[in-house]
N, C-alpha and C positions, 0 to 999 in steps of 0.2 A: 528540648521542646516542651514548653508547658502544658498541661491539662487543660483541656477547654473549659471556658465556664457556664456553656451554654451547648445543647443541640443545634445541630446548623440546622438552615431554612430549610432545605430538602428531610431532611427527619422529622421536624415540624407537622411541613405541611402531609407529608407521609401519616405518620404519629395520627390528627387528628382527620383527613381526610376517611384512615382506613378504618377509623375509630369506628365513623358514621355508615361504611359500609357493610364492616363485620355487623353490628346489633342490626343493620337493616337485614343482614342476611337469615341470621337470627329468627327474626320474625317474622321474615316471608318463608322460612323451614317451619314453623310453628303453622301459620296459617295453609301449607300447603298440606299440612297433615290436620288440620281442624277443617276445612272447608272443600267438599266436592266441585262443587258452581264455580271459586274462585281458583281452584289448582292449576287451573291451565296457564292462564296468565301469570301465577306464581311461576309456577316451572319456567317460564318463558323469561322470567325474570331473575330468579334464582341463578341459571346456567352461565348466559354472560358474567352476571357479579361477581360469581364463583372464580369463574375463570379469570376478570380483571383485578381480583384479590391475589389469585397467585402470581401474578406479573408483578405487579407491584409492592409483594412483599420482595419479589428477587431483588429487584430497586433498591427496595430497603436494607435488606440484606449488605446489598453491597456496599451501601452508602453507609453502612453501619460500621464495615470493615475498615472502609478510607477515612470514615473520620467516626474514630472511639468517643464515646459519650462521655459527660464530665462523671470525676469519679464520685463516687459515694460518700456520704460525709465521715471523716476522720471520726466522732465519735457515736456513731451509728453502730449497735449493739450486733455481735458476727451474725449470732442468728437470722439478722433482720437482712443484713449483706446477703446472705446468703441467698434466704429467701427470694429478697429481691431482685439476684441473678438467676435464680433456677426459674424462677417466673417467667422472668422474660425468653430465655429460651426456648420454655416450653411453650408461650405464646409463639413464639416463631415457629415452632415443630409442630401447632395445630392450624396455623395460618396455612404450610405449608401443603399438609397432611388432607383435610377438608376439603379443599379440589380436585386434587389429586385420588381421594378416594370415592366423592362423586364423580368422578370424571369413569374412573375404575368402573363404579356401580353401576351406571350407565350403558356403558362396554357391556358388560357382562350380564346387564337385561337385556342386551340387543336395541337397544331404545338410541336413535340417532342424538346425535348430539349437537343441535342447532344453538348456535349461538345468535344470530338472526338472519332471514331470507336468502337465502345463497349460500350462508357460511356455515360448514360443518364441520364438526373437529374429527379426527380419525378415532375408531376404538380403540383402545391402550390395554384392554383383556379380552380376554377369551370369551366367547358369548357361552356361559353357564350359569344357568338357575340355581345351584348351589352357591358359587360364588358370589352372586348376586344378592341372596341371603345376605350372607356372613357381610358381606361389602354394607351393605342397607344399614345390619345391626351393628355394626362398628361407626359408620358415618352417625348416628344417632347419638350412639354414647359418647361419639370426641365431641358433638353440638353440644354436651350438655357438659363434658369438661371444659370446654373453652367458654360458657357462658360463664361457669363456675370460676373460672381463672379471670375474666374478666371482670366479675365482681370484686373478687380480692385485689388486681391490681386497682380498681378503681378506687375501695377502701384505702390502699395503699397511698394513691397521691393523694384525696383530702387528708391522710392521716398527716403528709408530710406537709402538707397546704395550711389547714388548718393550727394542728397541733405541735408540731415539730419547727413549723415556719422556718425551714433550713434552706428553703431558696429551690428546694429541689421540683417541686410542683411549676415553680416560675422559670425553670431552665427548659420544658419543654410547654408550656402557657405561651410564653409570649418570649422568649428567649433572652429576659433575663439575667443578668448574671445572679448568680447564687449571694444570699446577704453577710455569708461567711466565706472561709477560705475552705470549709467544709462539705462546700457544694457537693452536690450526689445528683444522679440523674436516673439512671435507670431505674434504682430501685423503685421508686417511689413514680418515677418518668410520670405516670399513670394511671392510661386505662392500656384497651387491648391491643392497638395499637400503641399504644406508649411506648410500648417496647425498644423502643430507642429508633432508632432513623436506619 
């Protein structure tokens, strides 16, 4: 069976849908810690996102596992391979991680966890103000690795887009085939979502 030469639709629309909802989330985390007047509707807004972000990286996940992204360009420097796989990983492990640990944070302020009018999630920790700390100051520090990972994988696809022009930017763009037999995908796939499908 060949290598694909392109990201299927489902990674695609995955890829840049979650693109736009990670940085939104982003920046209603930003804005809920800048702004007293607007934090409520943040939080109200935040909690769903959160939670429809880890659903849908599961999607991804899976959809990643049935169908493997096109490989990497045959003369693509290891380093840059490498990088480009530990990248995306660890965008999966903070996609994952980020709801999972507000969800946590939450639990363990004792603070309900309304997703909207009716709907409330069960607490998943213990209600402890210590924990609740630690939960806080960790959920803070992955917001700022995953924005950080973010940037480099976005570097990473104009780096392929523009200057490499190896087709890898175009296999998850518009799907593409790669303009060599060298195509790559993930490395390069992106941004935060990019991470493959």
């Amino acid at each position: 069976m060949s290598a694909p030469a392109h990201f299927n639709l489902t990674a695609r629309v995955l890829h840049w849908s979650m693109a736009v909802m990670i940085l939104a989330m982003l920046f209603v985390g930003v804005g809920m810690v800048a702004s007293i007047s607007e934090r409520p509707w943040l939080v109200d807004l935040h909690r769903p996102l959160g939670i429809a972000i880890l659903l849908l990286v599961v999607v991804r996940l899976v959809n990643r596992l049935r169908n493997p992204p096109p490989p990497l360009p045959a003369d693509l420097p290891r380093w840059q391979a490498f990088a480009a796989t530990a990248s995306h990983w660890l965008l999966y492990t903070l996609m994952f991680a980020m709801p999972l640990i507000g969800w946590s944070m939450m639990s363990a302020g004792g603070y309900p966890i309304v997703l909207w009018d009716g709907v409330h999630l069960p607490p998943i920790a213990p209600h402890d103000p210590t924990l609740y700390s630690w939960l806080r100051g960790a959920h803070t520090w992955l917001a700022r690795l995953l924005f950080a990972t973010i940037l480099l994988h976005l570097a990473a696809g104009l780096y392929h887009a523009w200057v490499r022009r190896d087709g890898v930017f175009a296999s998850m763009a518009s799907g593409s085939p790669a303009t060599s037999s060298t195509e790559d995908a993930p490395a390069a796939t992106s941004t935060p979502a990019g991470t493959a499908g």
